[in-house]
N, C-alpha and C positions, 0 to 999 in steps of 0.2 A: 571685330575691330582689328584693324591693322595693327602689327605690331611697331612697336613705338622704335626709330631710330638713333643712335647713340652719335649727337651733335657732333664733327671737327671742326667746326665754323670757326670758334676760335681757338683753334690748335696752330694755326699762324703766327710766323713771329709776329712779337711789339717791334717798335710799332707800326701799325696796322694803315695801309695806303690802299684806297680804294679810289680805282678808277673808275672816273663820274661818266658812265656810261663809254667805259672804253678812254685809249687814246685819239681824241677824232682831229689828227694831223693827217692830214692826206689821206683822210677814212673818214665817212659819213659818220657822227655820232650811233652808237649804238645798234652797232653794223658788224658782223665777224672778224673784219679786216680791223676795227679801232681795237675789237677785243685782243686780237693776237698782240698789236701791238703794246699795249697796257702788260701784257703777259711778260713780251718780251723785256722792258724795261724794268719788269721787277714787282709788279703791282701783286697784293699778296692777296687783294679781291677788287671782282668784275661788281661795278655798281649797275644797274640797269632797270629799267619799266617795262610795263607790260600792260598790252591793251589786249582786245580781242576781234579776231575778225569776225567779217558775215557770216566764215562756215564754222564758227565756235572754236577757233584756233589761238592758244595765248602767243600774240603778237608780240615780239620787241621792239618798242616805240616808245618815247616819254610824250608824244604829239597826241592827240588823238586823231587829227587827219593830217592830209598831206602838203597843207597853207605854204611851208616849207617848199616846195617842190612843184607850186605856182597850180596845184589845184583845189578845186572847192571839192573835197570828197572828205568821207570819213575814212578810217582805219577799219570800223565796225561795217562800213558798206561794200567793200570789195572783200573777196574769198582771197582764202591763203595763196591758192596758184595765182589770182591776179595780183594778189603783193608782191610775189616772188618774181613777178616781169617786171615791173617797176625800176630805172635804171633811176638810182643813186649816188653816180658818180666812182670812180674807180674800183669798176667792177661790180659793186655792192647792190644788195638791194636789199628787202627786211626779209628778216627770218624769224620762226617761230623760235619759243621759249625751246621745245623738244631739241631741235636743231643744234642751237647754243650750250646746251648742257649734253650735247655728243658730241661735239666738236671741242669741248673740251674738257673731258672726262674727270680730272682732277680738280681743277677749278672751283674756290669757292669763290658762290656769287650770292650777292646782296640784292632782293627783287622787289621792286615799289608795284602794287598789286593796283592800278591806276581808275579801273570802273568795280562796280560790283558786276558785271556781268564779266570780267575776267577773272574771277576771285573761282569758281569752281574749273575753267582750263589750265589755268598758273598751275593748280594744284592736281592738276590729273597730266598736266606736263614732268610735274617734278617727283610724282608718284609711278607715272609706267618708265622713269629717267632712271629711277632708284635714285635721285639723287638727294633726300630729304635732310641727308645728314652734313651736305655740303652746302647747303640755302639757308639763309635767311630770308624771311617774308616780312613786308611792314606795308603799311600805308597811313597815309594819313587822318583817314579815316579808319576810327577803331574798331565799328561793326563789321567792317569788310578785313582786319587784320587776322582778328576775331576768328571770323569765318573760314579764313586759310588754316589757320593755327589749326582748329579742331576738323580739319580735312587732313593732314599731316602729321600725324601722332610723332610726338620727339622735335619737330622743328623747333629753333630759334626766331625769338623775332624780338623786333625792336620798338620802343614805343610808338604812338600814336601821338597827334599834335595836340588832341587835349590829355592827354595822362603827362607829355612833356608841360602842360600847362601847369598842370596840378603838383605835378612835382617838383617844378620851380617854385609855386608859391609855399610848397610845403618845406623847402628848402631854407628860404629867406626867413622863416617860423623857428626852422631848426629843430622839425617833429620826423624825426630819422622812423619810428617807429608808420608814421603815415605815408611820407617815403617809399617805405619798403612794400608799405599795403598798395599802394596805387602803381608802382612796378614789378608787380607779382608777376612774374609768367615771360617776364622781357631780359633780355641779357643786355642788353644798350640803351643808349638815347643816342639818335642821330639829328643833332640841331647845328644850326647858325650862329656864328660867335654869337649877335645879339639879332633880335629881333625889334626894329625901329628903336626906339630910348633906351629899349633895355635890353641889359648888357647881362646872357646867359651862360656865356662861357667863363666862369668864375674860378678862382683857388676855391673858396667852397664849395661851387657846386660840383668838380668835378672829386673833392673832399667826401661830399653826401654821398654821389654815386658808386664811389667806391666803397663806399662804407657799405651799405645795400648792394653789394657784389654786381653793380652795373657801372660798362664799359661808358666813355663820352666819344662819339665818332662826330666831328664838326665838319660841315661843309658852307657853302663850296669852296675852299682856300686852293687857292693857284698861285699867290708871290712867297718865293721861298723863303722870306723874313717873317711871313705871318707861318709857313709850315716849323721853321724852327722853334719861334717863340709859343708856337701852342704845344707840339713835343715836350720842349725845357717846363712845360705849366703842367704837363701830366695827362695831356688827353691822350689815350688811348689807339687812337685812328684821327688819320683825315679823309675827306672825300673831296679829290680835284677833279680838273680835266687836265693838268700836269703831272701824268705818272712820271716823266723823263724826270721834272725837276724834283718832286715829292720822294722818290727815293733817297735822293741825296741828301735831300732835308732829314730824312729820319736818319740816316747813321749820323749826320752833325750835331742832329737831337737826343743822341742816346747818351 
């Protein structure tokens, strides 16, 4: 077995601005060019997805194909050199997971692990990258979060949409001890203020998480009245596509 690596993911200051796949001003969404920029303004993590191509490569893309870009193809149907021709727009075009994580060595990034057939590339990108100690891995599906986790000895990840289920409802209960069992293994939850009527982003619930030594990273927030007012409420991190104005929001938030 691998040896297990010693997390910095959150050795980052508070609070914690993660850019929703990059800055993508004048830069294709989840493109090298959005991530410099994100970098540049301050962002203290790269959010981003991952699919896989035809030749078994973890692709960055939150799409599965390229509808975007006015064609009927998958991401899964063309090989990494045909992605790599693909023009994008200012300059850009997709790059592999490997790519991303040399380009920028330091960088912690935040990875949504998007099919279960990218769940063994993600993690053999982020294994010959050395960069395990700098990733977090999540998905929203737990068997495929699961499955990174225990390819990755020592990563961080963050919960899944039904364990973020479960432990709202165990919240609202007020069963801290069930809580803790059903976020075993997760340093965060990354949710949505609310989800349709109900309203998740609470003074308790981010009360419960911290109680159970887990982070609240909410997204998507982009207007800086909601980035400050959730700062001043305690959550931990936000995830925008406004790293320019989210930085600002957190020193007003501190």
């Amino acid at each position: 077995m691998a040896e297990s690596a010693q997390s910095i993911f959150l050795a980052a200051p508070h609070p914690r601005v993660f850019a929703h796949r990059g800055l993508a001003r004048d830069a294709p969404e989840n493109s090298l060019l959005a991530f410099v920029k994100a970098l540049a303004c301050g962002a203290t993590h790269l959010e981003t997805d991952v699919h896989v191509s035809l030749d078994g490569v973890a692709v960055i893309s939150h799409d599965p194909d390229l509808t975007e870009l006015g064609r009927d193809i998958r991401i899964d149907q063309l090989t990494m050199p045909e992605l790599r021709r693909i023009n994008r727009g200012y300059g850009q075009s997709f790059t592999s997971l490997a790519d991303a994580l040399q380009a920028f060595p330091s960088a912690l990034f935040n990875i949504d692990i998007k099919t279960d057939a990218a769940a063994e590339p993600a993690a053999q990108a982020i294994r010959d990258e050395r960069a395990t100690a700098r990733v977090l891995v999540t998905s929203f599906n737990d068997s495929r979060r699961r499955r990174v986790v225990d390819l990755l000895p020592g990563v961080v990840s963050s919960a899944s949409s039904p364990l973020v289920a479960r432990a709202v409802a165990a919240t609202n209960l007020g069963l801290t001890s069930l809580v803790r069992k059903t976020l075993a293994g997760c340093v965060a939850v990354q949710v949505p203020e609310r989800a349709g009527p109900i309203r998740i982003v609470t003074p308790r619930f981010i009360a419960m998480m911290h109680r159970v030594d887990v982070e609240v990273h909410v997204w998507t927030i982009n207007d800086p009245i909601d980035m400050v007012r959730l700062f001043d409420l305690g959550v931990d991190g936000i995830v925008t596509d406004r790293t320019d104005l989210a930085v600002k929001a957190a020193t007003l938030g501190i």
